[in-house]
N, C-alpha and C positions, 0 to 999 in steps of 0.2 A: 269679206269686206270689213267684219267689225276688227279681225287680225291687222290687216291694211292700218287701220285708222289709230289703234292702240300701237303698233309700232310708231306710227307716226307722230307721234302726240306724243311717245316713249323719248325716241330720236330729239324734238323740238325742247323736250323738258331737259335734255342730257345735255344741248348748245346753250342754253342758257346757262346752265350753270358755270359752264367757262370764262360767263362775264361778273359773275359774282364778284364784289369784294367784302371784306371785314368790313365792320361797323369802325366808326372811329370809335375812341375811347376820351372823356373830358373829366376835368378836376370839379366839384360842387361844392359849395358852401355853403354847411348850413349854422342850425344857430352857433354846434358848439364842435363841429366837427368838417374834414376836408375829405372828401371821397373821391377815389377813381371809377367811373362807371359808363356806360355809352347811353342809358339815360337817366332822365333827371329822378333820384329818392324819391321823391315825391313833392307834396306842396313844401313852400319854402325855403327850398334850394335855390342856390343862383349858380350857373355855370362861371367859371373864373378863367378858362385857359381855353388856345385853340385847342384843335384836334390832335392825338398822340392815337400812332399806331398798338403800344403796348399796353396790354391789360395795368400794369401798375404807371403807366401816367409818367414812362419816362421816354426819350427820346433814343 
């Protein structure tokens, strides 16, 4: 029974993964510098651009 349930829950966790996607990636700005990141530096950043698929923020 507990084989049953650990396959199962094994199987469940393996189809989810096939709906996964990438995080997007955005441009920030802060006081004296532009960052690519998918999230925000921290306090005082402002996001500036939509969403870009690639790590360096180009299209």
């Amino acid at each position: 029974m507990g084989l049953r349930i650990a396959l199962l829950l094994t199987t469940i966790a393996c189809s989810l993964a096939v709906w996964a996607a990438p995080a997007p990636y955005f441009l920030w700005q802060g006081a004296h510098r532009t960052v690519c990141a998918q999230t925000s530096p921290g306090e005082g950043w402002t996001r500036i651009s939509a969403a870009y698929v690639k790590s360096d923020c180009s299209i």
